[in-house]
N, C-alpha and C positions, 0 to 999 in steps of 0.2 A: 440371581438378580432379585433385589427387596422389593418385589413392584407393588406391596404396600402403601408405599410413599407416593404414590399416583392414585390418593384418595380422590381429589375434587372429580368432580365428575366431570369436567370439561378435557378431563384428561386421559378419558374409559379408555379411549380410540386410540391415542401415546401408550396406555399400559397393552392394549390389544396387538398393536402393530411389537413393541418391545416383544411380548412373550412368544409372538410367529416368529421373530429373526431370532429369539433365543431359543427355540425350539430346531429350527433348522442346524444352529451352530453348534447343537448337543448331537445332534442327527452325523454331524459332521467328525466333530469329536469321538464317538463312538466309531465311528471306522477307522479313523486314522491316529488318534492318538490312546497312550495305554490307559487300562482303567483306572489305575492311580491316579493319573493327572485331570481324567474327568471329575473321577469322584472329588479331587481338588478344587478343579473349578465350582463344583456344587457348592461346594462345602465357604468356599469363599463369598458367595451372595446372601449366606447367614451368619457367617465371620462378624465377632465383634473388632476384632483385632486380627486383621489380613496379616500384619508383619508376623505376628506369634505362629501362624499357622503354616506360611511360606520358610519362620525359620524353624520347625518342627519339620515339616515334607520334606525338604530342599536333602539331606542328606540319603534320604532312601532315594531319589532321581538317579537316573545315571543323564551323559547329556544330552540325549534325545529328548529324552522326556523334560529336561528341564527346557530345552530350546523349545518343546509342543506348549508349556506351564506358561510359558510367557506370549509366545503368538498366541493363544488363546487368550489369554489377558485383553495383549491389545486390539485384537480381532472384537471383544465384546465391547471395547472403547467405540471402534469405529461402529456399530451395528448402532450404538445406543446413538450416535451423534445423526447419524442416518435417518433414526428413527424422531429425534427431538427434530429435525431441518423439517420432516414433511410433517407433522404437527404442527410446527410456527408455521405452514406454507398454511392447514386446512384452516387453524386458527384463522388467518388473516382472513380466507375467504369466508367461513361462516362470520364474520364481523363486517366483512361485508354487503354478503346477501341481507344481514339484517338491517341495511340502512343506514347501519350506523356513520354519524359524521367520519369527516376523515381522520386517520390515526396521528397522533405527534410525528412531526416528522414528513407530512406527506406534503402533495401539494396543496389538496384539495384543503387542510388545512391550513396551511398558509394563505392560502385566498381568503379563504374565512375571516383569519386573522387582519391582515391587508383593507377589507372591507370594515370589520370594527373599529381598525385604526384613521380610517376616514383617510384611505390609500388613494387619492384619483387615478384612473386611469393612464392622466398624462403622466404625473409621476412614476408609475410603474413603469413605464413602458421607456421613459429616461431611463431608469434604473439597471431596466432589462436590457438596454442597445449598451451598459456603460458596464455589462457583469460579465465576468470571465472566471470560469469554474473550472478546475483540472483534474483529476485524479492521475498519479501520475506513478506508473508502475516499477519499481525496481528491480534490481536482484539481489537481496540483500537475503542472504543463504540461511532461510527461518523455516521453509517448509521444510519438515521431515519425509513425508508420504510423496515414494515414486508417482512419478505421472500413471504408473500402468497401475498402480494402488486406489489410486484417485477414479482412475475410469471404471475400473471395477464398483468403488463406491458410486458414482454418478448413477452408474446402471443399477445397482441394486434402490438405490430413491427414486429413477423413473419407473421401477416397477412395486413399489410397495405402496404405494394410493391404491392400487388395482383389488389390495384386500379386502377393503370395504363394499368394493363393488360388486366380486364375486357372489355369484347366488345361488350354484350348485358345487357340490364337493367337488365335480372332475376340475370346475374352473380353479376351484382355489390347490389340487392338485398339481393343476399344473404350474399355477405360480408359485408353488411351492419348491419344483422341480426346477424352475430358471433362478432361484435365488438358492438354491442349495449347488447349482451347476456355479453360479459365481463365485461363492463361497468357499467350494474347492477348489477353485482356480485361483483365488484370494490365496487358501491354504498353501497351495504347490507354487504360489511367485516368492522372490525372495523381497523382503521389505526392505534392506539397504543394500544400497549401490555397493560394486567391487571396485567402483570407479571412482575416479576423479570428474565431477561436472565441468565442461570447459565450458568458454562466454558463448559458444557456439551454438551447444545444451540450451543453457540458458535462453538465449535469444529465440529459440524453435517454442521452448515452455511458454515464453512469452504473447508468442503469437498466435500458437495457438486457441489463447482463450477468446481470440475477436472470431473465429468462424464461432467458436463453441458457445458461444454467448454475444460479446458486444455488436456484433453486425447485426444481431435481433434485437437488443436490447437496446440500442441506443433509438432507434429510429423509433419503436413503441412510445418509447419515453417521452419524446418529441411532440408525438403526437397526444400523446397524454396530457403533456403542458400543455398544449393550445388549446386541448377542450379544456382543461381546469381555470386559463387566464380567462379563454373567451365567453366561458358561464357567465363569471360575474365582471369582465372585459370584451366586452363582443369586440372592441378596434382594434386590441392588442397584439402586437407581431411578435410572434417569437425570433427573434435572431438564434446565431448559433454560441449560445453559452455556455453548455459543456464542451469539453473533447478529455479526451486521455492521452493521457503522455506517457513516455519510460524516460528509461536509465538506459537499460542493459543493453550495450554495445557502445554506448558513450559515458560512463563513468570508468575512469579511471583512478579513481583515489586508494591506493591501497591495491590496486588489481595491474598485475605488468602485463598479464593477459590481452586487457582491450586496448584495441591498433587501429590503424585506419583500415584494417582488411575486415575487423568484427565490425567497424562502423558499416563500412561496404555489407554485408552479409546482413547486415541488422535491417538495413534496408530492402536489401533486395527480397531480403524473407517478408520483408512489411507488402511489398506493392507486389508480389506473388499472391500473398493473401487477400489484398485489395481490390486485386484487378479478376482473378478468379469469381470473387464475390462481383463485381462490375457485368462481367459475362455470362454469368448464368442469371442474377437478376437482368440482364436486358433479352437474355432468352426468353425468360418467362413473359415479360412484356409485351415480346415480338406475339409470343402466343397469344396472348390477352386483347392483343389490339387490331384485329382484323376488318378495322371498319374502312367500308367500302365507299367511295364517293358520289354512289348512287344512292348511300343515306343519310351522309353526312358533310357537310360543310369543310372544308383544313384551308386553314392559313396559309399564307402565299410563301410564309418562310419556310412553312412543313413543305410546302410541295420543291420549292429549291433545292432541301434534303434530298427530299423522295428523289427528284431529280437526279441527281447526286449515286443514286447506293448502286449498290456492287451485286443488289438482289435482283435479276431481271428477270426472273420468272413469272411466265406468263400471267397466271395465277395472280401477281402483285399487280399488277398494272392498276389495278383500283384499291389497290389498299396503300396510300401512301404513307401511311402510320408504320406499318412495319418496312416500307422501303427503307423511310426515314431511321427506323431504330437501329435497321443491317447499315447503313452509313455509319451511324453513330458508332456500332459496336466496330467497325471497321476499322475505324480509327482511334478509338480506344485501346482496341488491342493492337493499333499500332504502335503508340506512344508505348504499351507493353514491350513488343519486340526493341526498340529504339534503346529499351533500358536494359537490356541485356535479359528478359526471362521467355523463357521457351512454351508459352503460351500459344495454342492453335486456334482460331476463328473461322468458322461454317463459312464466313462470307471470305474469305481472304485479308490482308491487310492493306488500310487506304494509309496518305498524309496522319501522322502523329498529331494528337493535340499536343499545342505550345505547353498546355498546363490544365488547371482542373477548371479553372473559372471557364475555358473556353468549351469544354467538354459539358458540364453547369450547363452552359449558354444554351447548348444545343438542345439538353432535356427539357430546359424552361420554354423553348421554342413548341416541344410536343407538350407541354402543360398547358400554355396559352392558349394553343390551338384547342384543343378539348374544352377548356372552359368558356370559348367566345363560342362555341359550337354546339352547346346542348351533351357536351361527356362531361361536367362536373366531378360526378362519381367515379369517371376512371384517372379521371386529373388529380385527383386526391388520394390514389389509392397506392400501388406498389410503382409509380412514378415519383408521386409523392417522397416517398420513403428514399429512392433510390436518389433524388435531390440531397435532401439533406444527410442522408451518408455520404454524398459526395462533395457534401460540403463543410463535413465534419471530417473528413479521411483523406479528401485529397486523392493524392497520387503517392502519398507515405505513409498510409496510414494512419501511424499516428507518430506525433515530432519526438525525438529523441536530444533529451538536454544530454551537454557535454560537463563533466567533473573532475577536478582535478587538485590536488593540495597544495598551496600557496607557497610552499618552499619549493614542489616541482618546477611552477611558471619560474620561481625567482632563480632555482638552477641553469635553464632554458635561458633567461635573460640574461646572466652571467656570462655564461658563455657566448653569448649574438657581443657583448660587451668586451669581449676579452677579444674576440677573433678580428674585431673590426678596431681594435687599439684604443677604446676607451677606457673608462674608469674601471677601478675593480669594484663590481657591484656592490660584493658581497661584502665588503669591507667601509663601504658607507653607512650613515647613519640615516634614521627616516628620511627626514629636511633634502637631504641630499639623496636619497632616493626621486622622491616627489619631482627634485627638480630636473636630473637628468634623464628622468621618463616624458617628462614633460618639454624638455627640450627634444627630444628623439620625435614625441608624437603630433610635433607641428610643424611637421612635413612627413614628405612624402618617399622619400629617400631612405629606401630601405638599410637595415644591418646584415640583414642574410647572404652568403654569396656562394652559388653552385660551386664555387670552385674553394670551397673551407671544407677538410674531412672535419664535423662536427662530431660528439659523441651520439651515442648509440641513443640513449634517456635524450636529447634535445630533438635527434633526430625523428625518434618514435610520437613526439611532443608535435613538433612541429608537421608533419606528416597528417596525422589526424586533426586538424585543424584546414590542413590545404585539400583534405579529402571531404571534410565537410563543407567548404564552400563547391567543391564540386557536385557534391550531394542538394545544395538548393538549388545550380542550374537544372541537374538534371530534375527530379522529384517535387521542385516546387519553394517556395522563398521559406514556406511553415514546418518544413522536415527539422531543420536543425536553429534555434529562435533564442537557447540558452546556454551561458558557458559557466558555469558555478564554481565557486572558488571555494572549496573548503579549508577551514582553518584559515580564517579571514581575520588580523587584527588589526592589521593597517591599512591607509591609504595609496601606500604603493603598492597593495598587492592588487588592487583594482587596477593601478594604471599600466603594471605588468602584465597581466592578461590583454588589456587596450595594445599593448605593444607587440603581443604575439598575435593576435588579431590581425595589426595591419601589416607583419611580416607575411603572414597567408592570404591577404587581398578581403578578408570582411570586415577590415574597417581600410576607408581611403580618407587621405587629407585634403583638401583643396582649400587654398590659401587660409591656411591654419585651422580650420574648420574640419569638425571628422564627419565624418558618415558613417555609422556603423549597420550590420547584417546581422548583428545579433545581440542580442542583452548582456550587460554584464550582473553578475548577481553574487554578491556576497553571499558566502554562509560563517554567520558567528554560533558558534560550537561550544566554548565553554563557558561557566560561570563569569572570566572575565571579560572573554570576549562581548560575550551578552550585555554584560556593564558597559563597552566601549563602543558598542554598536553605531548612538546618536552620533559622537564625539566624532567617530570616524564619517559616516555619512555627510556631518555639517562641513570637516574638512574639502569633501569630494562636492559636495554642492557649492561651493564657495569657490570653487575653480570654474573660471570662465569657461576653461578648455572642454570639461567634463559636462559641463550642464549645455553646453554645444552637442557633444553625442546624444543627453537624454534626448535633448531635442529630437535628432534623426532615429529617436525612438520613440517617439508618443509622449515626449515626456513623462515617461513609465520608469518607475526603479522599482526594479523585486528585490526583497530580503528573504533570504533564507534563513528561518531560524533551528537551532539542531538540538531536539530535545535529548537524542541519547545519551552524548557527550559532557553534555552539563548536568544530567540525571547522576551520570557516571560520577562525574567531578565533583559535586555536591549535596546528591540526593533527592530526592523527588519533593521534597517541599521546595530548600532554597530554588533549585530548577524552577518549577511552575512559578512563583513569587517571580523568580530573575528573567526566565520568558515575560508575563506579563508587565512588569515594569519597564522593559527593554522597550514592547511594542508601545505602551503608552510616551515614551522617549519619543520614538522616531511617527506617532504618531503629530505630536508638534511639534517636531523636527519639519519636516514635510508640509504640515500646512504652511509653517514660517516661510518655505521656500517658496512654495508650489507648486511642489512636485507629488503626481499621483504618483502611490505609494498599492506595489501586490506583495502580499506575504507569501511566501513558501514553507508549509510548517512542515518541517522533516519528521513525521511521527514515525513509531514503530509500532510494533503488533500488541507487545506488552507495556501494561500501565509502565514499567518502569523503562522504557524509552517510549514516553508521551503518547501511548493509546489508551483505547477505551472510547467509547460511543461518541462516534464525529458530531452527530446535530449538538449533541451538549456541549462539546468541544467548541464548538464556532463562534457559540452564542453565549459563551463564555469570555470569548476575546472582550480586547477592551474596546470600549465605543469609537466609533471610525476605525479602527485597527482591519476589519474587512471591505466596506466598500464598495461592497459590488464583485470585492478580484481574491481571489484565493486559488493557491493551489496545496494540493496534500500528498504526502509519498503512502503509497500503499505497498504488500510486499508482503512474498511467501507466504505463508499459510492467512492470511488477512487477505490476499487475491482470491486464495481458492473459498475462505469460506463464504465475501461477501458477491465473487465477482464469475464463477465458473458455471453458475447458472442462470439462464437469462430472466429467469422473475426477480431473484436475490439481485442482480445485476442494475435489473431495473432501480427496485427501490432505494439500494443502496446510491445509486448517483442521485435520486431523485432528494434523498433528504439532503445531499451535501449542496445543490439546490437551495431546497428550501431552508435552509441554515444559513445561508449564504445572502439569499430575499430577506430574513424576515431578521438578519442580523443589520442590515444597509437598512433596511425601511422603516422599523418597527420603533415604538419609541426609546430613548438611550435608556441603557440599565446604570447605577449606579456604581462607580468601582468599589471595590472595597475598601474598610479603613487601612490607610497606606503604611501607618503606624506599627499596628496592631500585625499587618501580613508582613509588613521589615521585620520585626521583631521574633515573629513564629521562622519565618527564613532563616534569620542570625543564629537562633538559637541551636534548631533544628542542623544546619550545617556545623553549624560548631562539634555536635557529638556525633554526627555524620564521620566527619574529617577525623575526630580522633579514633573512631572506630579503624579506618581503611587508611590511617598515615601507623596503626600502631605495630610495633616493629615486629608483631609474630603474626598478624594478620595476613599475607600476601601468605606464608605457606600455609594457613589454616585453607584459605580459600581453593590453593591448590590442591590440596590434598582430600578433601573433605567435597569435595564437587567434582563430576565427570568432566571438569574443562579441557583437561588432554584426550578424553573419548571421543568429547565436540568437534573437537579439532579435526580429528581425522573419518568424521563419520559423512564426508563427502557431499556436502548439503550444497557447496555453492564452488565456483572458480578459483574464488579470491582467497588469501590466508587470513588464518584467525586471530591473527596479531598484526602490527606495521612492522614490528621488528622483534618480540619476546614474548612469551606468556611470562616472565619473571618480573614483569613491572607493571603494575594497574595503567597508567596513562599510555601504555601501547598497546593495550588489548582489544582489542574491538569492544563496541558496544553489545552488540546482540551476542557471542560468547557467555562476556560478561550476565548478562540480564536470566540467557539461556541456560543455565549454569545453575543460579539462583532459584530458577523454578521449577529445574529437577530436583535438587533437595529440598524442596518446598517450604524454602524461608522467603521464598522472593525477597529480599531483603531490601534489594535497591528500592522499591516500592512506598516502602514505611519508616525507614529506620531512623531515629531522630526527632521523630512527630512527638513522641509520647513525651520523652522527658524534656523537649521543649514547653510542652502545654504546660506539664508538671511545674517546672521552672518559671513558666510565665505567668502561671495562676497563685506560686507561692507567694510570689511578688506582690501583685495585685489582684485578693481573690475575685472580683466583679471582671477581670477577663473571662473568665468560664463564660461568663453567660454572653459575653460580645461575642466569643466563639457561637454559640448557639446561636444568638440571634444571625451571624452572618451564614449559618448553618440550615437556616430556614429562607433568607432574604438575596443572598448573594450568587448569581451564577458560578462566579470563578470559585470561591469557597465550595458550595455545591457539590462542582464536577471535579473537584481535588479530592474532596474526601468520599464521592461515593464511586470514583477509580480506587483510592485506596482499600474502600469495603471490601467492593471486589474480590482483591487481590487477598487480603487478610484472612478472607474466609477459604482462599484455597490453600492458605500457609498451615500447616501444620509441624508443630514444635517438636513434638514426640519423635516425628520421623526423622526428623531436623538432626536429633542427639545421636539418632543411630547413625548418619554421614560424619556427627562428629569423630567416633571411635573410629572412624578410616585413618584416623593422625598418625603421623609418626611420633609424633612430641604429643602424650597424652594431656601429661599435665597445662601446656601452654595451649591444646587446642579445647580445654576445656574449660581454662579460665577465658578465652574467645568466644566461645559459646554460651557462658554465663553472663556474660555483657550485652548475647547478642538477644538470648532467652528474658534477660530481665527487662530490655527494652520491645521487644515484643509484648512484655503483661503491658508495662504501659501505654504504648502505644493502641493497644486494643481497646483497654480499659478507659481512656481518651475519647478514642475514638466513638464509644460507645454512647457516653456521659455528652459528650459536645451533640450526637444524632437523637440522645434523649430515647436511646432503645436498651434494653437487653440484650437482645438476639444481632450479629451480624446479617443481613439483608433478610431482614425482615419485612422491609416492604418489596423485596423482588423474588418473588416467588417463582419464576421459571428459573432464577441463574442457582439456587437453593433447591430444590428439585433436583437441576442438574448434576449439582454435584452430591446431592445424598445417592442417587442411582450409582453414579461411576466410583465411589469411595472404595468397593469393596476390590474391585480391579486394581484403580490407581494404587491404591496403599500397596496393594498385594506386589506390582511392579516396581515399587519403590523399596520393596522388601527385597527383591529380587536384583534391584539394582545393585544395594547394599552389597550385599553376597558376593555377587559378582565380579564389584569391584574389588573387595578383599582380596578376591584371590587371584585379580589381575594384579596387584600391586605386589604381594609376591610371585608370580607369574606374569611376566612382563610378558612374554614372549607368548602367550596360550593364545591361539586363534580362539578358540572356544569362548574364553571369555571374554574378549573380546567382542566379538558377535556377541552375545546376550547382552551387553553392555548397551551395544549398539541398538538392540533390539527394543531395554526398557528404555530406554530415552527416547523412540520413536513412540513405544506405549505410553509413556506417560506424560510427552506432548500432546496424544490425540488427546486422553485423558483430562488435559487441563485446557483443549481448545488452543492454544498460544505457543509460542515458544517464545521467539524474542524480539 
């Protein structure tokens, strides 16, 4: 390890902690692996050229030693990531302790902000009753690293702060000793699954991270806003503005896996989790509140509780505070029992609450009481907390949107169509869709009938739908609130979904009039879709019948916009361009109507399915495009990194927050020239589309990228295609993306950019410098091109050539590669020229750091990949290589931080 490159001195502490976990893991080395492959690893952290050295060794290995060559690769990936997380942690707090203002991104600046902007009060606090913020979790199969992998890492970061602290050798002995004990337990686990993940997996993964994190994090955070608004807001109420949402157990797009039995299960592991947490924070309570009414006053509602509980020991008789809580928890965990979970209570089980607001009711009764009485302090304290997680949580934790693709509802509807002697659906034209939904959904008179054997796909359709309106009697109205349509181009795929809706009883007619139970919410997905977005919307607003549902909904319409699929479909310029034009569309779209408008931006983990740093992201959109309402997909490895620890957890919601404030309050930014970004779009897609329409491309990709490895390396439920790896428009996106950043072209990324500029500057040379100027001035410009930096600086070309020679057709995958290498110099060379730098991140010096540290690993893995795959490709059948395969693509994700 170069730990040269950790000259600044604010980083002694980053190079001190690096060389303790790389000392240990030579410690480690040295017993268990031969000495070749040590001295290997050594010899790789002064390697100028890892690939040369890995293809010199690799033939003296036998495959032990190559299977030790590569976990120890990726082993030093994870130690270094380890070691940079508690660095950003101690950075943050020494920037702290020193006073310093708040950091971009937090709250405490954005108040700041809010206050220069001559924010009143009153208007915040509109702003604040009117903002709904999501984070909203999926299962979208990008994390590599088992849960048991992951635990190991957590525990090796809660114990390396402790270094600094140590101040005699036995202490740092022995912390030497519990990180060298995880380490070979790291060593002796296996890093990829023998399994297949079912939705089931999935769903436990999921929930897991609220005990592990958001049950502490969110309620801090809370509390953290109301000190940040009431400093410089003392009237300010915080309402409840965040929450977190999922997926997993309710999307089904592409997954035949999730049923109304994983939706069932998705829950009941939710309010397991919920109500556990419920029962020991009101233990602790019970404990905390032994005030006697020989010293204190309680309100006449507490003592009706008190009255009430199931605690008669003697001992209570003057403490009605905890009579009252054994009440409380009594019936908490009886609504527990009522829902099916095998939960026990000291007090026994009273009457269920109807729901959480009643359960609420109860707690705010013991807050009142303390604060009219001289306890303040304990009204604010883990009562406090225990409020607003239950009023962020509910009885479901947290709500679970439903997902489904637009040809499934329209199969479903065909058939409700066909059995009850109507039209052939599927043989009408739009006009004539629109109309006979619309005749169907004004009334009340259903198509369904117990007595039609249906197929199996309507049946499984219809079923999760009738299980989710079960799921809000029982759980609560907020468990199930979304049904998203993916691959949404029309307006009868809205009113198809509206129709299976009121086959399952959540939406009802009354004299023509609907009432819906839950959102309906497009998702437009491709470059056209994207374009047809408004057109459709104005369709659906323009119906009497439809803008009647918004009604029974807030007059609220979400759009989901889907960055992967349009990334895929045209590349990461036109995409970004065709998202942001789309939302300036429907943002006067909407006001014309008006109708409040939430976005749902479907990001992924990597720049090339629309991630990269949310606060830049938000306040990037176009003006009014947020409002107050946003929700964002988060998923696999972007869970674990931003969200499994509860400080990270913390700030990370905290900025989508203030991204969210200070994009609704703050004064409009300027869009770009609309001209100038059509133009860089058109062009940019134009040699996009000839690269991935050109007829020896699709085997170059195959061949030349571990996508069939991907495939079967167990990462999620779902397949890695809708129907082929042999056609680009069926491949999934994260495959796709995932794919790309193992041969480290990321290509989806950049491709296109350069000799679009090229083209557009030869035309008129004074574009260059509009670029630049928008390159200094313009958010959306901005956070385009420094997600592309990013990514640019993790591509390397070199390594790129070596996956080309995996071809079978040399000569066509080298003319592919020369198309893809030359647009690459440009692209860079653009990129450079328009940032007015030299150096790729040049002004980010922690992401530049990072990857000079991990260069000597990742390369090395990448060399190893190579190999690998050669000789699976004439060995189909070799478990061996297989596993390594398997192995670098988990190295040289940790490696790159992302996968897809």
């Amino acid at each position: 390890m170069d730990l040269h490159i950790l000259n600044n001195p604010k980083d002694a502490a980053l190079a001190a902690d690096a060389e303790f976990l790389k000392q240990s893991l030579f410690n480690l080395l040295h017993e268990e692996a031969s000495p070749l492959v040590v001295e290997t690893v050594k010899q790789l952290s002064l390697a100028e050229d890892s690939g040369a050295l890995i293809e010199k060794v690799l033939p003296q290995l036998d495959e032990q030693q190559t299977h030790d060559l590569t976990l120890a690769c990726g082993l030093f990936a994870q130690i270094l990531n380890i070691a940079e997380d508690v660095h950003h942690e101690r950075r943050r707090l020494v920037h702290e302790d020193a006073g310093h203002s708040g950091a971009e991104g937090s709250l405490e600046e954005t108040v700041r902000k809010l206050r220069a902007g001559k924010v009143d009060g009153k208007t915040l606090q509109k702003q604040l009753n009117e903002t709904g913020v999501t984070a909203v979790l999926t299962a979208h199969p990008t994390e590599v690293q088992r849960q048991s992998v992951l635990g190991f890492n957590r525990r090796i970061r809660a114990l390396l702060p402790q270094r600094e602290r140590c101040t005699n050798a036995d202490a740092l002995a022995d912390l030497r000793r519990e990180i060298d004990t995880i380490l070979l337990a790291l060593w002796q686990t296996s890093e990829t699954r023998h399994y297949k993940l079912s939705v089931n997996d999935e769903i436990n993964n999921g929930v897991s991270i609220f005990p592990m994190s958001f049950f502490e994090a969110l309620p801090k955070l809370y509390r953290g806003m109301e000190r940040d608004f009431q400093t410089a807001y003392p009237d300010v109420e915080v309402p409840n503005i965040l929450k977190i949402g999922g997926w997993i157990g309710g999307d089904r797009d592409g997954n035949p896996f999730v049923t109304a039995e994983t939706l069932r299960h998705a829950f009941t592991r939710h309010a397991d989790a919920v109500f556990r947490l419920y029962r020991g924070e009101l233990d602790k309570l019970y404990r905390e509140l032994p005030l006697s009414t020989r010293r204190v006053k309680v309100n006449d509602d507490v003592m009706a509780l008190s009255d009430e509980s199931p605690d008669d020991e003697i001992a209570r008789l003057e403490e009605p505070y905890r009579r009252a809580i054994a009440y409380i928890m009594a019936r908490v965990m009886g609504k527990a029992r009522s829902i099916g979970l095998g939960l026990g209570c000291k007090f026994g089980f009273s009457m269920p609450y109807e729901n959480a607001q009643e359960f609420i009711g109860d707690l705010k009764k013991l807050q009142r009481s303390l604060r009219d009485n001289g306890s303040v302090l304990m009204a604010e304290g883990r009562l406090a907390d225990i409020i607003r997680t239950a009023s962020v949580c509910g009885f479901h934790m947290m709500p679970l949107d439903l997902r489904q693709h637009a040809e499934k509802h329209a199969d479903v509807v065909a058939e409700l169509f066909a059995s009850a002697g109507l039209e052939d659906y599927a043989k009408l034209n739009e006009k004539e869709k629109q109309a006979v939904l619309l005749r169907e959904l004004q009334h009340s008179r259903p198509l369904y009938s117990p007595f039609v054997k249906y197929s199996e796909h309507a049946c499984r359709e219809l079923d999760i739908f009738a299980e989710a309106r079960k799921i809000k009697d029982e759980f609560g109205e907020d468990a199930v609130t979304q049904s998203i349509i993916s691959n949404c181009e029309q307006p009868s795929d809205l009113l198809a979904l509206a129709l299976l809706l009121k086959e399952c009883g959540l939406l009802t007619v009354e004299n023509g009039k609907p009432q819906s139970r839950i959102n309906i919410v497009p998702l437009f997905e491709t470059i056209e879709a994207l374009d047809n977005a408004a057109p459709v919307m104005e369709t659906m607003f323009s119906m009497e019948w439809y803008r009647a549902l918004l009604a029974s909904r807030g007059n609220i319409q979400e759009i989901m916009l889907g960055y992967s699929d349009s990334n895929k479909d045209g590349g990461y310029v036109a995409s970004s361009w065709c998202l942001y034009r789309a939302e300036l569309g429907l943002v006067a779209l909407f006001e014309k109507f008006g109708v409040k408008m939430r976005l749902f931006h479907g990001r992924g983990g990597s720049v090339g399915r629309g991630g990269g740093p949310s606060y830049q992201a938000i306040l990037a959109q176009p003006a009014g495009s947020v409002a107050g309402q946003i929700r964002i997909t988060e998923q696999g490895e972007v869970i674990t990194a931003k969200y499994a620890d509860p400080s990270n957890a913390r700030r990370n919601l905290e900025t989508l927050v203030a991204a969210t404030l200070e994009a609704s309050l703050l004064p409009e930014r300027k869009d770009p020239d609309e001209k100038l970004m059509q133009a860089l779009s058109d062009v940019s897609f134009k040699y996009y589309r000839a690269l991935i329409t050109h007829e020896d491309f699709i085997d170059y990709f195959l061949q030349t990228s571990p996508i069939q490895e991907i495939a079967t390396l167990n990462l999620g439920s779902r397949p890695a295609s809708r129907k082929t790896l042999a056609r680009i428009q069926d491949l999934r996106a994260i495959p796709w993306v995932f794919s790309w950043m193992q041969n480290r072209l990321m290509l989806p990324a950049w491709y296109g950019f350069g000799s679009a500029v090229v083209e557009l500057c030869a035309k008129k040379p004074a574009t260059m410098q509009a670029f630049q100027q928008h390159a200094k001035e313009n958010p959306f410009f901005q956070t385009m091109l420094s997600n592309m930096e990013q990514v640019m600086a993790k591509t390397d070309i070199i390594l790129a050539e070596d996956y080309a020679g995996l071809s079978e057709s040399p000569e066509k995958a080298a003319a592919i590669f020369a198309m893809i290498k030359e647009e690459y110099l440009k692209s860079r060379k653009a990129l450079l020229e328009i940032l007015q730098t030299t150096e790729l991140l040049s002004d980010n010096r922690s992401l530049a750091r990072s990857l000079a540290l991990r260069i000597p690993y990742l390369n090395a893995l990448n060399g190893l990949q190579v190999a690998m795959l050669k000789r699976l490709r004439k060995e189909p059948h070799n478990p061996h290589a297989l596993l390594m395969v398997h192995l670098t693509i988990n190295g040289v994700a940790q490696g790159l931080r992302n996968t897809g």
